[in-house]
Backbone as JSON, one array per atom type, in Angstrom:
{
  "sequence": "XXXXXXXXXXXXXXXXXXXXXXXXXXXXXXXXXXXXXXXXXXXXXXXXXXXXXXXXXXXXXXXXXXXXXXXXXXXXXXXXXXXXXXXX",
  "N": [[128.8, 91.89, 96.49], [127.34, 89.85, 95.29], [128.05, 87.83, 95.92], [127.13, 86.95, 98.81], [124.76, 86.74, 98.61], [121.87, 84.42, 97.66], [119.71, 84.63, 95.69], [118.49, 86.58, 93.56], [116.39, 88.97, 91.7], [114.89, 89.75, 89.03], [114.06, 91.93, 86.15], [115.18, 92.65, 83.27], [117.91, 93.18, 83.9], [121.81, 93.27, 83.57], [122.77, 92.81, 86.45], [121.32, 90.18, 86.84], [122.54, 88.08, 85.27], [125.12, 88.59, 86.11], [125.03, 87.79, 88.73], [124.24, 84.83, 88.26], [126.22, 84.29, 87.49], [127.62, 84.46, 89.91], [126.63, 82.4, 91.31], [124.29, 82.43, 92.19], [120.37, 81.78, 92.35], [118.16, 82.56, 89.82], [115.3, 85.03, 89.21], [113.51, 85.53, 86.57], [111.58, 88.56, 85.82], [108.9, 88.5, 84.13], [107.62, 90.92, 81.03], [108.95, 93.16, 80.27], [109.45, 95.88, 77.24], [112.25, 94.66, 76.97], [112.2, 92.21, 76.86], [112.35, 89.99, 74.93], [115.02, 90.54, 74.01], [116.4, 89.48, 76.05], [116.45, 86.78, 76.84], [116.51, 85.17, 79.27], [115.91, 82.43, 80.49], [115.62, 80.9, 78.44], [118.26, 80.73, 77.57], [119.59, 79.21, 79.7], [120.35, 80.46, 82.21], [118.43, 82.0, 83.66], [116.23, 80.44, 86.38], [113.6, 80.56, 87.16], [110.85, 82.45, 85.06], [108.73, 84.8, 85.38], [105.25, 86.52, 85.85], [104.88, 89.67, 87.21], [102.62, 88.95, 88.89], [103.26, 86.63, 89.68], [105.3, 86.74, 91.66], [105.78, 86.12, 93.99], [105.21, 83.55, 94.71], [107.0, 81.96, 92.89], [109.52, 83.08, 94.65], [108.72, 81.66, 96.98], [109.33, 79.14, 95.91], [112.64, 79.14, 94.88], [113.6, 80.02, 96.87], [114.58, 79.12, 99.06], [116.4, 76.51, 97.65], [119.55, 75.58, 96.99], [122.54, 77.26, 96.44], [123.94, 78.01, 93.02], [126.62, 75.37, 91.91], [130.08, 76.71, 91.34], [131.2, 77.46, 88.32], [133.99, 75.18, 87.95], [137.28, 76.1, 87.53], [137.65, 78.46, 86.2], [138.32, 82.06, 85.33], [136.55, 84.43, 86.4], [136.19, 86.21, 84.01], [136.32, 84.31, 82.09], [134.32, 83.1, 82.67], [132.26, 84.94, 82.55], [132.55, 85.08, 79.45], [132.17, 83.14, 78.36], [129.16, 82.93, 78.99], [128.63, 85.15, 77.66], [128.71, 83.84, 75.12], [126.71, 82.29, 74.67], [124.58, 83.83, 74.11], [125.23, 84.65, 70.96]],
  "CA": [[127.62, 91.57, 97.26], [126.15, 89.05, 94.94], [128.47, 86.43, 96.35], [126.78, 87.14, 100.2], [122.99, 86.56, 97.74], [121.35, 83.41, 97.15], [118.49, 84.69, 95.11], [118.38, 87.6, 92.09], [115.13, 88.62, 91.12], [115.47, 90.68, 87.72], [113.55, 92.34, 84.47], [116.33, 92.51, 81.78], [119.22, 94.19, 84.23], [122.48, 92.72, 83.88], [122.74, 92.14, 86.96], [120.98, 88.92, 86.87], [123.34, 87.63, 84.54], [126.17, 88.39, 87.31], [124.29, 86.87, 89.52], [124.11, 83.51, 87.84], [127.88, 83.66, 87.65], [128.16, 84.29, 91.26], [126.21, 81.05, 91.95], [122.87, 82.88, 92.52], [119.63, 81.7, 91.58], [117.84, 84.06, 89.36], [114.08, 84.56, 88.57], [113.24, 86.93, 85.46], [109.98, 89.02, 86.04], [108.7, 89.37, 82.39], [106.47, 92.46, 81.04], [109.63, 94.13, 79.98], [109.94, 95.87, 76.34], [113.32, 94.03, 76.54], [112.15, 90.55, 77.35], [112.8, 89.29, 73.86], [116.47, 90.45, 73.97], [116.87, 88.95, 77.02], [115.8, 85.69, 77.51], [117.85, 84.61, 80.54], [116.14, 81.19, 80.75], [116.25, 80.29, 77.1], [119.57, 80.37, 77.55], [119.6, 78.58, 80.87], [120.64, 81.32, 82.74], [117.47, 81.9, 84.76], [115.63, 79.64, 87.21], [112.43, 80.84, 86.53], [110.61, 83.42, 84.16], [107.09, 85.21, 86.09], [104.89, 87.62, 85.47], [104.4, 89.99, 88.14], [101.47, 88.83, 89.83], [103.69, 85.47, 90.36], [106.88, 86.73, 91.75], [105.59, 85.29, 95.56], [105.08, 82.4, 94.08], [108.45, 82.28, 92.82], [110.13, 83.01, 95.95], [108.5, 80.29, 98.0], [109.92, 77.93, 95.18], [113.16, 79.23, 94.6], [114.41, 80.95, 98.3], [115.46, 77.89, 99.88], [117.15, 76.76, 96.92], [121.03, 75.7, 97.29], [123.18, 78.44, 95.39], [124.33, 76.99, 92.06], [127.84, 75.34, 92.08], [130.62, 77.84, 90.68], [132.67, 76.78, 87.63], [135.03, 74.92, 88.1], [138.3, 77.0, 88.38], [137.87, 79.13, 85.34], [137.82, 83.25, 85.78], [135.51, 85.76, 86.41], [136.27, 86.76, 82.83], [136.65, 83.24, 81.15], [133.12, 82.8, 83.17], [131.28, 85.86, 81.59], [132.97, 85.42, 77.55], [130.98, 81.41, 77.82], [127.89, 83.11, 78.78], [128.27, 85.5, 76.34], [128.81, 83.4, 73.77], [125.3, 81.35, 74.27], [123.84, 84.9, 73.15], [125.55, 84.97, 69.79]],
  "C": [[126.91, 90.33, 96.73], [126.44, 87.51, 95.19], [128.02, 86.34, 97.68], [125.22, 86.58, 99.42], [122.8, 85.16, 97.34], [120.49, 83.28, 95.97], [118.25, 85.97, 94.13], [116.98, 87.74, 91.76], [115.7, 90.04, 89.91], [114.31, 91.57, 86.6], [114.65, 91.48, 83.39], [118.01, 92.72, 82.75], [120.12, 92.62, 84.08], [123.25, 92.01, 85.4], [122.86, 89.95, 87.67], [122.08, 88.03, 86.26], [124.98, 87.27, 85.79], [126.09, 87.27, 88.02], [124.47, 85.63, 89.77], [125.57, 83.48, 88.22], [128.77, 83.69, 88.89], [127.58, 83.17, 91.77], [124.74, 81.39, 91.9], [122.26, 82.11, 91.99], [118.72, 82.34, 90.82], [116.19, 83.72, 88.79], [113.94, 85.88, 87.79], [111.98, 87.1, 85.36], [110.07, 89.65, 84.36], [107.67, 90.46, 82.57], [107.63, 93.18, 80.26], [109.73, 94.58, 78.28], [110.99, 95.12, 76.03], [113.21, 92.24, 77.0], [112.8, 89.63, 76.44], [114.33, 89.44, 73.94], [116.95, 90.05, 75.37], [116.6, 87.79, 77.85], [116.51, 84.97, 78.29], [117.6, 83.14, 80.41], [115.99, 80.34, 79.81], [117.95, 80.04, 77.19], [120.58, 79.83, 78.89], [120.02, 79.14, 82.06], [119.4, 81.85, 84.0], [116.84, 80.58, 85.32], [114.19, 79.22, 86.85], [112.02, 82.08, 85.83], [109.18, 83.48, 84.68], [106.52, 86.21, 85.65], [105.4, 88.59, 86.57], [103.71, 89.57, 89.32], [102.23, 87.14, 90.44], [105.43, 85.0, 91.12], [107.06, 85.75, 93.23], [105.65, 84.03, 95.33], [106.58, 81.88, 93.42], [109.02, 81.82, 93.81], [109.87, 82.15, 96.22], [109.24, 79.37, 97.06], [111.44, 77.65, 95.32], [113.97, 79.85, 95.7], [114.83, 80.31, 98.99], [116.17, 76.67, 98.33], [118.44, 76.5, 96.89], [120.82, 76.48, 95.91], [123.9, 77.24, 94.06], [125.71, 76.97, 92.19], [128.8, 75.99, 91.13], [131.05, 76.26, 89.53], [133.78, 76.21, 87.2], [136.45, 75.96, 88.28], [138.65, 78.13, 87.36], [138.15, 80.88, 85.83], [137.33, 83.44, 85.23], [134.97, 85.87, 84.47], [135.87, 85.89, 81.53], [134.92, 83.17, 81.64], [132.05, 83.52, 82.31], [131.13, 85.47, 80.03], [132.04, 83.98, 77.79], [129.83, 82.15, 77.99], [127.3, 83.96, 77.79], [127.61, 85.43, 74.95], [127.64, 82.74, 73.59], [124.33, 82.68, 73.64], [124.23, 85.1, 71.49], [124.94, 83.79, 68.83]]
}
């Protein structure tokens, strides 16, 4: 499904992370106990990073948006282990 999605909105879920690697663009709603272990757009992986009260705000920015261009011709797999690796 997340290759039919333009747009990801997230906390921490892995998901988002998918997301990115399906092209999506992804915005990470902070607040979460797990924010620190998951800083999607420290590690360039998110779009934007909102509270709550600025997820609308967000959207309008980020919903028209082209989808980000894939990878070149790597896999799925080879796709995930690089993003991985910017966490280690």
């Amino acid at each position: 499904m997340l290759h039919a999605t333009d747009l990801v909105v997230t906390l921490t879920s892995t998901v988002g992370l998918e997301g990115h690697l399906a092209g999506c663009r992804l915005i990470q709603v902070l607040g979460s106990v797990f924010d620190n272990a998951m800083p999607l757009a420290r590690y360039g992986i998110a779009d934007a990073t909102v509270q709550v009260d600025a997820i609308a705000q967000a959207l309008d920015c980020w919903v028209d948006a082209p989808r980000l261009a894939m990878q070149g011709q790597a896999t799925a797999t080879q796709r995930v282990l690089a993003v991985m690796g910017k966490f280690l």
